[in-house]
C-alpha positions in Angstrom: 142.4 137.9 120.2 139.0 137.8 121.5 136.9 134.8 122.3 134.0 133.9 119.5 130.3 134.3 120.4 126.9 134.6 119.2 127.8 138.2 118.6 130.7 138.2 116.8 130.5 135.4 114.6 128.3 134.5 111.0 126.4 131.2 110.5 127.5 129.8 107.3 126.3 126.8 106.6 123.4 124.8 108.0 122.4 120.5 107.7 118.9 119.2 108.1 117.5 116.7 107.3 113.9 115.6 106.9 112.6 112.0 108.2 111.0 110.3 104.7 110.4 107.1 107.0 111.3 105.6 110.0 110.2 102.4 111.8 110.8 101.2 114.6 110.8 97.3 115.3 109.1 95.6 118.2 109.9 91.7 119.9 106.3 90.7 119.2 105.9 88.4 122.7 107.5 90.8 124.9 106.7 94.0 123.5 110.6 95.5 123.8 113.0 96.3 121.6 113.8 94.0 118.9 117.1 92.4 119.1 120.2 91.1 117.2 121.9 92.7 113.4 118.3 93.7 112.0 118.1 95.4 108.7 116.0 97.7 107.1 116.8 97.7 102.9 114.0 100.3 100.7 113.6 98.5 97.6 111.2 100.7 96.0 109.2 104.4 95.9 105.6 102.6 95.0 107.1 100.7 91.2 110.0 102.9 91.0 113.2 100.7 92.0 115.1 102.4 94.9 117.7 100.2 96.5 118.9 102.0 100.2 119.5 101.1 103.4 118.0 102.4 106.2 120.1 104.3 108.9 120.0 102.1 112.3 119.6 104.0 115.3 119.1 103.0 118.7 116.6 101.2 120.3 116.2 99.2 116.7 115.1 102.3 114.8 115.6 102.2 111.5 115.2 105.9 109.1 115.3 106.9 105.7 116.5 110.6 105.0 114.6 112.4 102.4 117.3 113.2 100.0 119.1 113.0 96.8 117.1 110.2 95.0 115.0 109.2 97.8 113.6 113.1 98.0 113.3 113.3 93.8 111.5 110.3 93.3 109.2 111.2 96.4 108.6 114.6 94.5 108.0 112.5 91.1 105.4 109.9 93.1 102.7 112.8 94.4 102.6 114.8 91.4 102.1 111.2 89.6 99.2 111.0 92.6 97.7 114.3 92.2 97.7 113.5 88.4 95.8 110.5 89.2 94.2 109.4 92.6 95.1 105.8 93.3 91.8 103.2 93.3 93.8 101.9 96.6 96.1 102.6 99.0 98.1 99.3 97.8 98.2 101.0 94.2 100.0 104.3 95.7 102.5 105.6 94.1 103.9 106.7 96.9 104.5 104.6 99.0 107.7 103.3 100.7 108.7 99.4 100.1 110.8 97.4 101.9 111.9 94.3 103.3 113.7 93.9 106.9 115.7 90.6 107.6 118.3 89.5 110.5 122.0 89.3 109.4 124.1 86.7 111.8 127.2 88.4 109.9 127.2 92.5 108.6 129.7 91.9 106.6 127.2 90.0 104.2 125.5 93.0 103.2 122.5 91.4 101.3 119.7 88.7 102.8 121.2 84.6 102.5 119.2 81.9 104.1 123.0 81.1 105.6 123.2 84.2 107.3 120.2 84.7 108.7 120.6 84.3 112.4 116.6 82.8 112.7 115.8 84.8 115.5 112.8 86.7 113.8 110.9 85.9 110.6 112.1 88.3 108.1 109.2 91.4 106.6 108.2 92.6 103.8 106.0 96.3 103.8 104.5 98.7 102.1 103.9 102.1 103.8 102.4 105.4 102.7 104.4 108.3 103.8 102.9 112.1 104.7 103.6 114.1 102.8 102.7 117.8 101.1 104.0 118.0 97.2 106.1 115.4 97.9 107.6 116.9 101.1 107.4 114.5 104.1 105.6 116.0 106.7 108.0 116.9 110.0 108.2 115.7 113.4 106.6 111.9 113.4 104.3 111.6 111.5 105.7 108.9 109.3 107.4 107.0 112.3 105.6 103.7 112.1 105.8 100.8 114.5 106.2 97.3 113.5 106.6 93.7 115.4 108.6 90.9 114.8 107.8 87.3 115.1 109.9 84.5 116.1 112.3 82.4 114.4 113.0 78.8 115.0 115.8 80.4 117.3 114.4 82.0 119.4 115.6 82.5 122.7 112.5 81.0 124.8 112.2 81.3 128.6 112.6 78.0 130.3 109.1 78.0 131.4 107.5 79.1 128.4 104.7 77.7 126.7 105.1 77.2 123.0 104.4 75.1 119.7 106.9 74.3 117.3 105.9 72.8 113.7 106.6 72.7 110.1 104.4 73.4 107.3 104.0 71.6 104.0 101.9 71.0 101.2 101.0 68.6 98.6 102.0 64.8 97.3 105.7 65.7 97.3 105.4 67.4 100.9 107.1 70.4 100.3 107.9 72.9 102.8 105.1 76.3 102.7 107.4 79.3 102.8 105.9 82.4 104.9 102.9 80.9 106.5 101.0 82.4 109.1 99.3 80.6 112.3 96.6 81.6 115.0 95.9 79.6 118.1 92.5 80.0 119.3 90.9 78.6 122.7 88.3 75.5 121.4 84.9 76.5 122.2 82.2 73.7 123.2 81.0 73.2 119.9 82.5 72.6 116.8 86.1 74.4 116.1 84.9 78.4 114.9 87.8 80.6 113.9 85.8 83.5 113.8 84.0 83.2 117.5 87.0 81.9 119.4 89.3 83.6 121.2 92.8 84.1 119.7 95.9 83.2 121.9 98.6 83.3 120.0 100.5 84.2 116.8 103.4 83.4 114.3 105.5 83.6 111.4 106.6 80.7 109.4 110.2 80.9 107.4 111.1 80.1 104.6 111.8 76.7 105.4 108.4 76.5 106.5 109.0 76.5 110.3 107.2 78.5 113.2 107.2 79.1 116.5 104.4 80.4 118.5 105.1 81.5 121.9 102.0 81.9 124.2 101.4 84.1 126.8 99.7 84.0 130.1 96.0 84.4 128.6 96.7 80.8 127.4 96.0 79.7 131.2 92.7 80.3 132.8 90.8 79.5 135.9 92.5 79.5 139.4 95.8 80.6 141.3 96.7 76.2 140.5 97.5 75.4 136.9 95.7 73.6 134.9 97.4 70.0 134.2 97.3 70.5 130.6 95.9 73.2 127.7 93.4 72.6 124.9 94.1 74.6 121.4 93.2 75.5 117.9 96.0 75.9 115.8 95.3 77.5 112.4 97.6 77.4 109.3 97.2 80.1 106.7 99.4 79.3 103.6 99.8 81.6 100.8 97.5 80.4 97.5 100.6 79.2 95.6 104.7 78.5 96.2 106.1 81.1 94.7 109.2 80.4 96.4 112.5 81.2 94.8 116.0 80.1 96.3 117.9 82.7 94.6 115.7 85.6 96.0 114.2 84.1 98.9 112.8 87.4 100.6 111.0 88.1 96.6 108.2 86.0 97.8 107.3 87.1 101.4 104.1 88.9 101.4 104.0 92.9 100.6 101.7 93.6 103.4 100.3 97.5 103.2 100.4 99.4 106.4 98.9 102.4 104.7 99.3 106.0 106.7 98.7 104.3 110.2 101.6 104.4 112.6 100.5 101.3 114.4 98.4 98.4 113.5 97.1 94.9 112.8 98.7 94.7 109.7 102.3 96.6 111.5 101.5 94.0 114.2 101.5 91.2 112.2 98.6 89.6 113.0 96.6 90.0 110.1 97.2 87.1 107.6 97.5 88.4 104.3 93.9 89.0 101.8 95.3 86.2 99.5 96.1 83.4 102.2 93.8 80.4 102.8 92.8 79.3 106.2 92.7 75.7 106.6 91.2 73.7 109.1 91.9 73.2 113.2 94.6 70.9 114.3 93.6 70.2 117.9 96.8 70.2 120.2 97.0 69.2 124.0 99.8 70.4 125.9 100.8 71.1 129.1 101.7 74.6 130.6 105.2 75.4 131.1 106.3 73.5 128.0 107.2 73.3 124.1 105.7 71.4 121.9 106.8 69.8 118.7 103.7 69.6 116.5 103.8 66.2 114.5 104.5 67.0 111.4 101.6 64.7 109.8 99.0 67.0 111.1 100.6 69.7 109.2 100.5 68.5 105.7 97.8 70.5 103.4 97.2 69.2 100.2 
């Protein structure tokens, strides 16, 4: 019996598959790979329901085949499209929703405030796939890159520099799921969010909690350190609580990454349209430390 080989034998079958989306997610203060059980779940093609799970690959890359349903209802979205242009790319037919949470436990397949592990802020996206007659374009061009934010746990240098707090709102002081918070550097006049320099960013949870981890651009001046730090910190909160206990990922904010594969809105650093910017909480602290912010001066009515 001779030995097979190119020559001798017929190809029979053949698998490909096409990317529809990948991402892959990013430890927002260290710029490396994001760690821990993350997961990926597509809830919808544009308002078409499409529950799947994203296949994890290394390096925390998460990808979505375009087949079966995922490839019809792609198909079904751009001739929807081409029948009529969107007025926005948040009104896209196309494009690709999901939400991405931390499981301390896989075998709890679905998001529980029990089971999430707190190490990042859970996400919540919208993203516009390429595509040709509802074919996503090959190679990686709908690869996008995303960052997470920290959760309350965190694992924190010893030396780091960092702010701790917990939002609320109104008589009752109720906990602000999903805020978002800047820290600026105070200039000399009056605080200005728009004119001074930004430092820092974060996530809060849904219990309301953040923590913003701040880098070496916090500290300026000399080779000495400076004996303590002035900030801005900046509290957007969403323009009602919409919170629900049952479903508590249903109210994070969709946040629409478009086409690009990387940007302020992937980053996270671009508070949501709809969130309100409330006024500066002035915070000393000294470098090297962690800060619990008092919870008084983070009360909004």
């Amino acid at each position: 019996m001779s030995m097979l080989t190119l020559e001798n034998t017929v190809q029979v079958a053949s698998v490909g598959h096409r990317l529809a989306m990948g991402v892959q997610w990013i430890d927002a203060p260290s710029g490396l790979t994001a760690g821990g059980h993350w997961t990926s779940d597509l809830d919808a093609i544009g308002a078409r329901p499409c529950p799947l799970r994203f296949d994890l690959h290394p390096q925390c890359r998460h990808a979505l085949r375009a087949a079966g349903r995922l490839a019809r209802l792609l198909r079904i979205a751009a001739a929807d499209k081409a029948a009529a242009p969107p007025a926005s790319v948040d009104a896209d037919p196309t494009n690709v929703v999901l939400r991405a949470y931390g499981r301390a436990s896989t075998r709890i397949e679905r998001y529980t405030t029990g089971n999430d592990p707190r190490r990042y802020v859970p996400r919540r996206l919208s993203l516009t796939p390429v595509q040709a007659d509802g074919v996503p374009a090959a190679g990686v061009a709908n690869v996008r890159t995303a960052w997470l934010w920290p959760g309350s746990t965190y694992p924190l240098a010893g030396h780091a520099t960092a702010l701790r707090g917990r939002v609320r709102r109104g008589a009752a002081a109720q906990p602000v799921a999903w805020t978002r918070v800047i820290v600026t550097r105070p200039g000399a006049g009056a605080p200005d969010f728009a004119a001074e320099p930004r430092l820092g960013h974060a996530h809060g949870d849904d219990r309301g909690e953040f923590l913003l981890a701040l880098g070496g651009a916090a500290v300026t001046g000399a080779a000495a350190l400076p004996a303590t730090i002035k900030l801005h910190v900046w509290v957007f909160l969403p323009p009602a609580d919409l919170f629900d206990p049952g479903d508590p990922l249903a109210s994070l904010p969709l946040e629409t990454g478009g086409t690009d594969a990387i940007s302020d809105v992937l980053r996270g650093t671009q508070p949501p349209a709809t969130y309100l910017r409330q006024g500066a909480v002035e915070v000393t602290l000294a470098p090297g430390t962690t800060v619990t912010l008092d919870e008084a001066d983070l009360l909004f009515v």
